[in-house]
C-alpha positions in Angstrom: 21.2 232.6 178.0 22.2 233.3 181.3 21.4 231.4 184.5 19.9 232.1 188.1 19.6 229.7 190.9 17.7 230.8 193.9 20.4 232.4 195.5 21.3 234.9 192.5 17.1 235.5 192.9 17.3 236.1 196.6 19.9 238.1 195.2 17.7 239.9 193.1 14.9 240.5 195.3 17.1 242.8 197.7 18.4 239.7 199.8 14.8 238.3 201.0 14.9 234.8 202.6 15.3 231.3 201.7 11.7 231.0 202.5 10.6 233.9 200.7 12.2 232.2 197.7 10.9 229.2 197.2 6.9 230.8 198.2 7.6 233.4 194.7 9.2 230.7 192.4 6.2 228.4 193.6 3.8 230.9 192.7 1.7 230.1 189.1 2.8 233.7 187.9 6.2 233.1 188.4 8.3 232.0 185.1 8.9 228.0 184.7 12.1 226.4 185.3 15.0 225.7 182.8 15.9 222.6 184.6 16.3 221.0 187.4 19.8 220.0 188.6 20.9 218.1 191.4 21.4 221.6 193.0 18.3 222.8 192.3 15.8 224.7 189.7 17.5 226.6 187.6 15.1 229.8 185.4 16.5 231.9 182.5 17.5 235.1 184.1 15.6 237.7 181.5 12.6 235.9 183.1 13.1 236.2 186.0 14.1 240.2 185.1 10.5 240.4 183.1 8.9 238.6 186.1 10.5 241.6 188.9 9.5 244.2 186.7 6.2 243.5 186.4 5.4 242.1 190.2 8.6 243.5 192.0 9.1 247.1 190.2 10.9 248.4 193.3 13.1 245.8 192.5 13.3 246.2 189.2 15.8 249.3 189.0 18.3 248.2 191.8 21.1 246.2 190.2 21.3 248.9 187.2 
């Protein structure tokens, strides 16, 4: 299982803000949490991957 915090998803999402961040992973649709660490929430990366290809699909293809 690989990790993302919210920079490796702002990373994901073509580099949108801080902001923007926390407004998507506070969204219902948007995958739970792992845990939560002292430096933040922490999600399983393939669900975050599942959660951009589905809601984000112009996002979906850019990493690859």
């Amino acid at each position: 299982m690989r990790l993302v915090g919210a920079h490796e998803i702002r990373q994901m999402l073509g580099g949108i803000s801080k902001q923007r961040v926390h407004v998507i992973t506070s969204h219902r649709n948007f995958p739970e949490p792992i845990a939560v660490l002292a430096m933040g929430k922490v999600w399983d990366a393939a669900d975050v991957e599942k959660w951009i290809a589905k809601h984000r699909p112009e996002r979906a293809d850019d990493d690859r």
